[in-house]
VOBA-1610 file (N, C-alpha, C; in pm, whole numbers, padded with zeros to 5 digits, always signed):
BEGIN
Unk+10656+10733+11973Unk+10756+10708+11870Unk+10892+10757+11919Unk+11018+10653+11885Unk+11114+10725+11921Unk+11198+10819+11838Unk+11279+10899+11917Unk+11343+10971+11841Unk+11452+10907+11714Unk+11479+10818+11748Unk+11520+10751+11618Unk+11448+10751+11494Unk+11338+10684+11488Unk+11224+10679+11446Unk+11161+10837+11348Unk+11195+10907+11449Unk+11089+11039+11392Unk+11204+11106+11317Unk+11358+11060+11364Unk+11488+11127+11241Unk+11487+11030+11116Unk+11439+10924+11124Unk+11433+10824+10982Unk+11326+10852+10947Unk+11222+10872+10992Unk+11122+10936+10881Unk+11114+11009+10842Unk+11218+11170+10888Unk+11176+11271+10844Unk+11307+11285+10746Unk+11372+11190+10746Unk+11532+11157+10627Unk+11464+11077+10539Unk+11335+10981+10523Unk+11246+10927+10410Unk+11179+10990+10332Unk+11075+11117+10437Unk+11002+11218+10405Unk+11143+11331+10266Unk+11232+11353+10381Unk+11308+11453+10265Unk+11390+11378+10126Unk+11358+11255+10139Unk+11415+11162+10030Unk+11299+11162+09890Unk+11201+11136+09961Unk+11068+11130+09884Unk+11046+11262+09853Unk+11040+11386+09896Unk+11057+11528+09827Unk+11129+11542+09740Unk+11231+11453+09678Unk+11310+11471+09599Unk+11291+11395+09462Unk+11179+11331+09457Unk+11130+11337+09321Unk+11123+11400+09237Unk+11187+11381+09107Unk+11180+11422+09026Unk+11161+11613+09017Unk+11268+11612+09158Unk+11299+11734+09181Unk+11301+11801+09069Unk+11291+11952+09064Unk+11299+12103+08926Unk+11389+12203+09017Unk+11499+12237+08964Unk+11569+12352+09086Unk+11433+12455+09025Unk+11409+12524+09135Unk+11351+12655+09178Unk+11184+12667+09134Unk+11127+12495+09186Unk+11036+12494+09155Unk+10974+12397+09250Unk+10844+12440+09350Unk+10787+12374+09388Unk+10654+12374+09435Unk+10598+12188+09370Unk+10438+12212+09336Unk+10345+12213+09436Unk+10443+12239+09592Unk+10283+12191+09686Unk+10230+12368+09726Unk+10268+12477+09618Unk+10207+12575+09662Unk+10066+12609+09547Unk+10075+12475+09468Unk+09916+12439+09387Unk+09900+12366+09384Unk+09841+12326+09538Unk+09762+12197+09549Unk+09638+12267+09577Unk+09537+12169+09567Unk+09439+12210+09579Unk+09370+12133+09687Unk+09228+12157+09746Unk+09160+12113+09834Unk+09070+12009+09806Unk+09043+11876+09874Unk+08863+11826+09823Unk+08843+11772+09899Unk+08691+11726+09928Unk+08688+11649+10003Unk+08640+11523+10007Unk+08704+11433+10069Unk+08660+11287+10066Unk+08558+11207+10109Unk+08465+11171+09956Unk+08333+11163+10019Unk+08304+11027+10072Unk+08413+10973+10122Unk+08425+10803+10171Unk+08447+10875+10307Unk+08545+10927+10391Unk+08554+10976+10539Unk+08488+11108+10555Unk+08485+11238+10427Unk+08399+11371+10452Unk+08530+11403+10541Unk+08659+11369+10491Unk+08820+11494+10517Unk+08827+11507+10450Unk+08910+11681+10445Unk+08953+11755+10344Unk+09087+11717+10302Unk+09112+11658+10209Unk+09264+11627+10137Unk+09347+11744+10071Unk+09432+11695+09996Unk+09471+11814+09879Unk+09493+11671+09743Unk+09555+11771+09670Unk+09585+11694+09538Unk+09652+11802+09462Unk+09736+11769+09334Unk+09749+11867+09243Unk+09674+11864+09124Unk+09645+11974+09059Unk+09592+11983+08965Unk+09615+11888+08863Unk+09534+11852+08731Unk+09609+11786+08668Unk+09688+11933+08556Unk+09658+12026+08509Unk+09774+12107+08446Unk+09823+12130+08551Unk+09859+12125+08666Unk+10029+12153+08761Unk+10087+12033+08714Unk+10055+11915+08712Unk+10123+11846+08731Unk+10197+11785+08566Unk+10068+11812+08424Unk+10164+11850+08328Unk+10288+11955+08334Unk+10220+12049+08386Unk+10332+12134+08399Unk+10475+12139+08463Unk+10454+12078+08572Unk+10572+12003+08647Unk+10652+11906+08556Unk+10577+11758+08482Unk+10651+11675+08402Unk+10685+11769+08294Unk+10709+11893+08219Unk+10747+11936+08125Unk+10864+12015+08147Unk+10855+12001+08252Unk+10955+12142+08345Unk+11075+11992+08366Unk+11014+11857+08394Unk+11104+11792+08437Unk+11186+11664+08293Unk+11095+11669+08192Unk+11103+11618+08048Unk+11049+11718+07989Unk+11101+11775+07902Unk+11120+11897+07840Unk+11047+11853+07682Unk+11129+11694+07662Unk+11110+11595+07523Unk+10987+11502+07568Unk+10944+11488+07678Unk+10867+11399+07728Unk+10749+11400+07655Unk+10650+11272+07659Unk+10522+11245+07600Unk+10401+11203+07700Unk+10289+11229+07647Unk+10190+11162+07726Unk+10120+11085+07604Unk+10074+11001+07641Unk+09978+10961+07560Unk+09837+10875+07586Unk+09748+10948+07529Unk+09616+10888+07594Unk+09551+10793+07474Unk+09461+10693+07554Unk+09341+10619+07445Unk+09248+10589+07505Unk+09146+10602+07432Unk+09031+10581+07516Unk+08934+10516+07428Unk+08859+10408+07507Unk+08750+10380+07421Unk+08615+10352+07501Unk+08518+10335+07406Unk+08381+10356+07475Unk+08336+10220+07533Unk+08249+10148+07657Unk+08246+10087+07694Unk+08096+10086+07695Unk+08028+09982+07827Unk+07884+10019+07865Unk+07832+10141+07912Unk+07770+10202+07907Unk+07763+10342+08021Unk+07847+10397+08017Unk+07999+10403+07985Unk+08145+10493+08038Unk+08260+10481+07906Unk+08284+10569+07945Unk+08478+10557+07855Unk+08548+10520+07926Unk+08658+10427+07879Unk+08746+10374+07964Unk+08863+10448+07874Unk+08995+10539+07973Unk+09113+10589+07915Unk+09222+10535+07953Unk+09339+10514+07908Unk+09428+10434+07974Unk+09578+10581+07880Unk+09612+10581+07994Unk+09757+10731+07987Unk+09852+10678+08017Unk+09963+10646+07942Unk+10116+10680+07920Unk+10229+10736+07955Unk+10335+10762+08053Unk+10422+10894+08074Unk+10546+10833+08008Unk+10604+10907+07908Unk+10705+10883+07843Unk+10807+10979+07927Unk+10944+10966+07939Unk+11055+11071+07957Unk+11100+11103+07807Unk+11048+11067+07675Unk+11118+11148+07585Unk+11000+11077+07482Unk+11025+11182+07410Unk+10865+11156+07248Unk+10952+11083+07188Unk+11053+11029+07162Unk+11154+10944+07097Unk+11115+10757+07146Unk+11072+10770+07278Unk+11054+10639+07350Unk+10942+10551+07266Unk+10957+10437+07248Unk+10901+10307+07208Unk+10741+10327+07283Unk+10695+10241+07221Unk+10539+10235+07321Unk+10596+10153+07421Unk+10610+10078+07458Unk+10600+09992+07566Unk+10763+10036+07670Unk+10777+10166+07619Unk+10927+10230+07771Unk+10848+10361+07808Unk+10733+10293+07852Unk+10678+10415+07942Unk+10715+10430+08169Unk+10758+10567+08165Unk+10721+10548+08315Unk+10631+10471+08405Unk+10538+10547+08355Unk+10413+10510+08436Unk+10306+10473+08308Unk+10188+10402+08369Unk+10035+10385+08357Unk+09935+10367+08405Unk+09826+10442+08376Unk+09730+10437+08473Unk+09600+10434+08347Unk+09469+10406+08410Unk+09319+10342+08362Unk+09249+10429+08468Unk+09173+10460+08359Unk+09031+10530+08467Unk+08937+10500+08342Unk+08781+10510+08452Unk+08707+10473+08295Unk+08527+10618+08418Unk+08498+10674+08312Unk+08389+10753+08344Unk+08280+10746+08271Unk+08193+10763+08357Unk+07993+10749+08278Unk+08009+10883+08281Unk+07853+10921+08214Unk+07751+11040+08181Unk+07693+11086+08344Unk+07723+11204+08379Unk+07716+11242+08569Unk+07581+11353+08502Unk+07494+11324+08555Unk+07358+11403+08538Unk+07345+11539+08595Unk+07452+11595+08692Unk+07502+11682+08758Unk+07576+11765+08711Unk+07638+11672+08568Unk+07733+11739+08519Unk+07727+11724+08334Unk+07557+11800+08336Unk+07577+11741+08208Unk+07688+11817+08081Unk+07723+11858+08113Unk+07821+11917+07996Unk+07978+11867+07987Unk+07949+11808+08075Unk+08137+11675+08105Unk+08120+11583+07979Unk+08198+11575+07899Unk+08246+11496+07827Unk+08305+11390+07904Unk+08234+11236+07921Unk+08291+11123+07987Unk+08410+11078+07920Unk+08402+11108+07764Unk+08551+11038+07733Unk+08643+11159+07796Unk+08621+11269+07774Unk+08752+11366+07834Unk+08770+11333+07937Unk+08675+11359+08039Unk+08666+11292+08181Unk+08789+11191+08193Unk+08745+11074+08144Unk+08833+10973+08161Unk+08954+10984+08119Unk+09008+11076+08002Unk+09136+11064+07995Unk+09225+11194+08077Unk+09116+11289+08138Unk+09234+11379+08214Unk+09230+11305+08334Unk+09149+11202+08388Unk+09176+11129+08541Unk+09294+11041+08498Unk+09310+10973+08394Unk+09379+10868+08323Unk+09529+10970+08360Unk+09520+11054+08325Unk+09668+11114+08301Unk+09680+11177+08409Unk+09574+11228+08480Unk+09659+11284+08631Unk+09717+11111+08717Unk+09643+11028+08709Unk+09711+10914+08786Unk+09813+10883+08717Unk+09846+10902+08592Unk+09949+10864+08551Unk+10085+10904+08577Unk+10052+11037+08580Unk+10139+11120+08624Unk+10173+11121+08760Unk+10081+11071+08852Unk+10067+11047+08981Unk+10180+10914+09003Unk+10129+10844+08947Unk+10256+10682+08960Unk+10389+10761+08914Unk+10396+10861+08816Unk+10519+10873+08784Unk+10581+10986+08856Unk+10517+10940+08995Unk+10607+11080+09112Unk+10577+11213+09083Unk+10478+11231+09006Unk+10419+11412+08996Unk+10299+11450+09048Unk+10312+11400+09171Unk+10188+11399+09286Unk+10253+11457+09411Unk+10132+11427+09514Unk+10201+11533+09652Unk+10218+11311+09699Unk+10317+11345+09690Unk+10449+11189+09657Unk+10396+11120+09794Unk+10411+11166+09911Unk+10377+11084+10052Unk+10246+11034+10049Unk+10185+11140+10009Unk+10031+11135+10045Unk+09923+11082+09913Unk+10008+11067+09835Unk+09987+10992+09685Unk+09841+10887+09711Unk+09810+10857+09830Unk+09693+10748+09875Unk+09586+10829+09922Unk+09577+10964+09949Unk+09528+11042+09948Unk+09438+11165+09861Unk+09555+11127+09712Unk+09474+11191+09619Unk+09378+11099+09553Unk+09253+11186+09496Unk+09142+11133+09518Unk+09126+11206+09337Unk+09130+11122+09256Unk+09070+11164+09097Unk+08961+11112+09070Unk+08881+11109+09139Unk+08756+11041+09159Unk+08657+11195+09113Unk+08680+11336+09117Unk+08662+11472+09136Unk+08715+11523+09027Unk+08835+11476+08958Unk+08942+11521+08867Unk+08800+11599+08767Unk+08775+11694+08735Unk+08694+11765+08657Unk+08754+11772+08482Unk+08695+11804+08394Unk+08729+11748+08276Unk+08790+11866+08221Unk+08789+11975+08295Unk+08879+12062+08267Unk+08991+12147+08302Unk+09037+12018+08369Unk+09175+12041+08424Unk+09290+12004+08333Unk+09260+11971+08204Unk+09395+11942+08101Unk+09280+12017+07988Unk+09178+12067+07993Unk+09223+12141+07871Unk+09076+12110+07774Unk+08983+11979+07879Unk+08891+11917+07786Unk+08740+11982+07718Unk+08679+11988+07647Unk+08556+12082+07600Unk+08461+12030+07646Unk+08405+12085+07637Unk+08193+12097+07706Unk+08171+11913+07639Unk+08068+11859+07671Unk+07995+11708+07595Unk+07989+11731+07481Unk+07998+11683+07411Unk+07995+11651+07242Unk+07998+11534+07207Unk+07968+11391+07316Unk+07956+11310+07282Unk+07807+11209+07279Unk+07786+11161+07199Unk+07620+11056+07202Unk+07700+10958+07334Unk+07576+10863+07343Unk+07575+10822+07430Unk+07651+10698+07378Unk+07751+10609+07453Unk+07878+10505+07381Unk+07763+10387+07378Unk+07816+10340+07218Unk+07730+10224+07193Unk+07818+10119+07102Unk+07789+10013+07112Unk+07854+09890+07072Unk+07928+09934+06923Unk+07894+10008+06843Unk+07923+10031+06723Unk+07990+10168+06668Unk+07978+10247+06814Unk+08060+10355+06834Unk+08176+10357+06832Unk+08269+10429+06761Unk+08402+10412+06768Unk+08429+10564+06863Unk+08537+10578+06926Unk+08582+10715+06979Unk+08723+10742+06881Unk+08636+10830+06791Unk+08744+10887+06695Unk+08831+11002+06775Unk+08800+11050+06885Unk+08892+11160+06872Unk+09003+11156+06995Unk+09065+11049+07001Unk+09173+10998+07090Unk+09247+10986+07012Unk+09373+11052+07017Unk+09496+11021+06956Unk+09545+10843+06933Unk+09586+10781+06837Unk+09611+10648+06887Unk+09785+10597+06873Unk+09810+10513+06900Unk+09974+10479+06957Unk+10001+10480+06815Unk+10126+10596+06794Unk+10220+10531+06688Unk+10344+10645+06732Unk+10428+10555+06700Unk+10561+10573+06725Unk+10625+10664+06607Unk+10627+10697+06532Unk+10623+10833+06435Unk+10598+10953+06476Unk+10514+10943+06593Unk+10452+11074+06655Unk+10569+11152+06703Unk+10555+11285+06696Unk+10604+11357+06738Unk+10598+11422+06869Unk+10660+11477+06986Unk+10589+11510+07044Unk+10443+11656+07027Unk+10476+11736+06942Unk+10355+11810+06943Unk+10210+11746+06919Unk+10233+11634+06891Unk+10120+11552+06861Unk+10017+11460+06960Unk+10084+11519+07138Unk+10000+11469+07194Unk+09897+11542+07221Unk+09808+11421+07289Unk+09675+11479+07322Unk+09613+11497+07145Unk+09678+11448+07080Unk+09577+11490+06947Unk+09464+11434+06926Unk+09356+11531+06929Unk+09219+11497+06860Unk+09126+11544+06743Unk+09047+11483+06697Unk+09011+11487+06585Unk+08931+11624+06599Unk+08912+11692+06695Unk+08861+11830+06698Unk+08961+11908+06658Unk+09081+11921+06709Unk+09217+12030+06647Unk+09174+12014+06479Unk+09147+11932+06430Unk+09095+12014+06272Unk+09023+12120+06226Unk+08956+12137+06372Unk+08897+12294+06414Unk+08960+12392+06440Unk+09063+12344+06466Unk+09175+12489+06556Unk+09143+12484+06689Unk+09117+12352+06754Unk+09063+12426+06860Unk+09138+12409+06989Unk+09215+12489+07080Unk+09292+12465+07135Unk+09279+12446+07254Unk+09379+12278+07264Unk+09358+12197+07413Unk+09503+12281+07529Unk+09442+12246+07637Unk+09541+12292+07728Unk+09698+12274+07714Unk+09670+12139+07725Unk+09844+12075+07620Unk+09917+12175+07491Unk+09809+12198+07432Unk+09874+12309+07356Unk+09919+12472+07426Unk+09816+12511+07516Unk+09848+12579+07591Unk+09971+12615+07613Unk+09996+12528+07724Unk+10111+12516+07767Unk+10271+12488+07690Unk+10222+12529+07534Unk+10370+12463+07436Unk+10354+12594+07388Unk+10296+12723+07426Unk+10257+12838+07362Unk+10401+12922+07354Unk+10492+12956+07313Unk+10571+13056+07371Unk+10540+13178+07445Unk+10601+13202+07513Unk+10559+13380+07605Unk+10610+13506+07550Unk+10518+13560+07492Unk+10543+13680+07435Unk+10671+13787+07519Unk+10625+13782+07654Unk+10671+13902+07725Unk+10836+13868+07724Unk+10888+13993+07693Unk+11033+13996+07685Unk+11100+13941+07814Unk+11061+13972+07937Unk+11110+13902+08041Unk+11124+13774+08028Unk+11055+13662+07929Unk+11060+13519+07956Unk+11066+13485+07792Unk+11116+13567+07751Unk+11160+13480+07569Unk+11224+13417+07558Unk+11180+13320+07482Unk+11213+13151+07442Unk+11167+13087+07568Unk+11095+13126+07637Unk+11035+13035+07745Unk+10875+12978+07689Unk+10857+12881+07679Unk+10658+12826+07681Unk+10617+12879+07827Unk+10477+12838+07801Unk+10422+12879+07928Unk+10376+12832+08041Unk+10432+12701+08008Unk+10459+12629+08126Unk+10503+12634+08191Unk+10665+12657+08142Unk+10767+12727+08201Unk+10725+12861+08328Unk+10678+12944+08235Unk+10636+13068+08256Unk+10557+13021+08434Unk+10457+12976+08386Unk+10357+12949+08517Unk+10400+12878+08636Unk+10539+12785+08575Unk+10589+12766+08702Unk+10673+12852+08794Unk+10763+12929+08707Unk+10836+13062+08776Unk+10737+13180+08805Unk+10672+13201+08759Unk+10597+13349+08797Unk+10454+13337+08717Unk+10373+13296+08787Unk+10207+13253+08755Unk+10140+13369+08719Unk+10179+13476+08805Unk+10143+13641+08780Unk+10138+13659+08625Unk+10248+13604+08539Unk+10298+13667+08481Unk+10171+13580+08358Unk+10129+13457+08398Unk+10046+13430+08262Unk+09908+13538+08333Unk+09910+13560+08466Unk+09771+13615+08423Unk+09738+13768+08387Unk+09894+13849+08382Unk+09881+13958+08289Unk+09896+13912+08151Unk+09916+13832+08082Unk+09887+13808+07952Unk+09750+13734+07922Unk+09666+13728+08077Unk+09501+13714+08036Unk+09411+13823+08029Unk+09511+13868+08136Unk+09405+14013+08123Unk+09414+14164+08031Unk+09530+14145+08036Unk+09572+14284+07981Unk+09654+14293+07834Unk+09714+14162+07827Unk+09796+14163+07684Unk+09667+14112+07531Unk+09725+14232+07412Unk+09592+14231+07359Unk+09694+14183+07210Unk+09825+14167+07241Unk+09873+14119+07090Unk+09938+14039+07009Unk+09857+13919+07057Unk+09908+13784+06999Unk+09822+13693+07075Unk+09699+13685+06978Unk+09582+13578+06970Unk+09612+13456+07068Unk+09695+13422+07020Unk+09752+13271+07045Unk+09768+13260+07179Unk+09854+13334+07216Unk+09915+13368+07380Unk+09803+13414+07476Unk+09742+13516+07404Unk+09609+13553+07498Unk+09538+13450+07558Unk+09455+13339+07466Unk+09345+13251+07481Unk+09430+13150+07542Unk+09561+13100+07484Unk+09619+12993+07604Unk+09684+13044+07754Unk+09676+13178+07753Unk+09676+13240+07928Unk+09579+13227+07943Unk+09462+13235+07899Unk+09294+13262+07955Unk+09268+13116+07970Unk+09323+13017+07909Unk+09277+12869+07944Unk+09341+12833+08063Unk+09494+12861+08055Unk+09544+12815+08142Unk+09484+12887+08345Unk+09471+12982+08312Unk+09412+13085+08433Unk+09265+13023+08474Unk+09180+12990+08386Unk+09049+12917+08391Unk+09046+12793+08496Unk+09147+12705+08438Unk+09178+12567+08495Unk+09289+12590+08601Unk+09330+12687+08629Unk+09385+12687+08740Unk+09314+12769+08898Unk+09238+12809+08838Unk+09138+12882+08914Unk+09005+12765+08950Unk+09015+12714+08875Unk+08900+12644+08910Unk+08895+12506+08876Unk+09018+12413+08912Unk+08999+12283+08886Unk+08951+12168+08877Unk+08803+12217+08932Unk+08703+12106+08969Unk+08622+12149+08859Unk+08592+12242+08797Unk+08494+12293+08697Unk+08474+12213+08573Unk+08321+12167+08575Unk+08287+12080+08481Unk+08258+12154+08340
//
């Protein structure tokens, strides 16, 4: 290759780093490892909470929005990236489709969750919140169902007459706190997405969420997993968020 050559690619390469750039923030120090069971190389990828976390850091107003419905054998999810909860359905960034069966390996994966945190990491992936060059490389084929936040199986098996009630569905009224809404939050029960909209107790980062938080100083959510004992709320969404970042493949 000539030297021409290797200065225009590496002026493409630093062009393409500049996606949807964040001053004083950058995601390839949580990527993670897998390996590709088509060649058996080790890739990387980002998480899918890094990479919410990144689009929030980079749309502050931004939306996701998932739907999913039940098919033969699988859920099929199809994810959304809005730059603002104000946006129309059809002025989305990106979109992406993934659809997942029942993995016998994994029986406690919820296939509809499954499908909509792969749905939204590719989504997010088309919308430049991926490791951007190597974007053909990440592999959500692995994306584990609890990397945005999703709960243990709780679903029967999808049948012609099954509806999937607990997918948020398109309406433009929505607010943004309203993504990711499912018919379980009538439980209280809190998804990663919420997580991450938590405010941070610790005086060092007030009026910051913890998204925020985890992108400037990660340390700092996991002393509010381990050691901070006063404010419910903050505790269990550091302990989620620390869970799924520790272990992103975990079914």
């Amino acid at each position: 290759m000539s030297q021409n050559n290797i200065t225009d690619k590496s002026a493409a390469m630093a062009a393409i780093e500049k996606i949807n750039e964040v001053s004083g923030f950058d995601p390839t120090p949580l990527a993670v490892e897998y390996t590709d069971l088509n060649t058996n190389e080790t890739r990387k990828r980002l998480p899918v909470m890094a990479q919410i976390a990144w689009f929030r850091l980079k749309y502050p107003e931004g939306k996701i929005t998932v739907q999913a419905t039940p098919a033969k054998d699988c859920f099929v999810a199809t994810a959304r990236i809005y730059p603002s909860y104000k946006d129309s359905a059809e002025c989305y960034l990106a979109e992406a489709t993934a659809s997942r069966g029942y993995a016998s390996d994994r029986p406690s994966v919820s296939p509809r969750e499954w499908a909509q945190t792969a749905a939204v990491g590719i989504a997010l992936r088309n919308a430049g919140f991926g490791l951007q060059f190597a974007a053909a490389g990440e592999d959500f084929e692995n994306v584990g169902a609890a990397e945005a936040g999703m709960t243990e199986n709780q679903d029967n098996p999808p049948t012609d007459t099954q509806s999937d009630t607990s997918v948020k569905t398109e309406d433009n009224s929505q607010t943004e706190s309203d993504e990711y809404m499912v018919e379980e939050q009538a439980k209280k029960e809190m998804t990663l997405e919420d997580a991450m909209q938590i405010m941070c107790p610790i005086n060092k980062y007030k009026g910051m969420k913890l998204s925020e938080v985890l992108a400037k100083d990660p340390k700092a959510i996991n002393w509010l997993a381990t050691k901070y004992s006063n404010d419910d709320d903050a505790k269990k969404a550091a302990i989620m968020i620390c869970e799924y970042a520790l272990h992103p493949d975990a079914a």
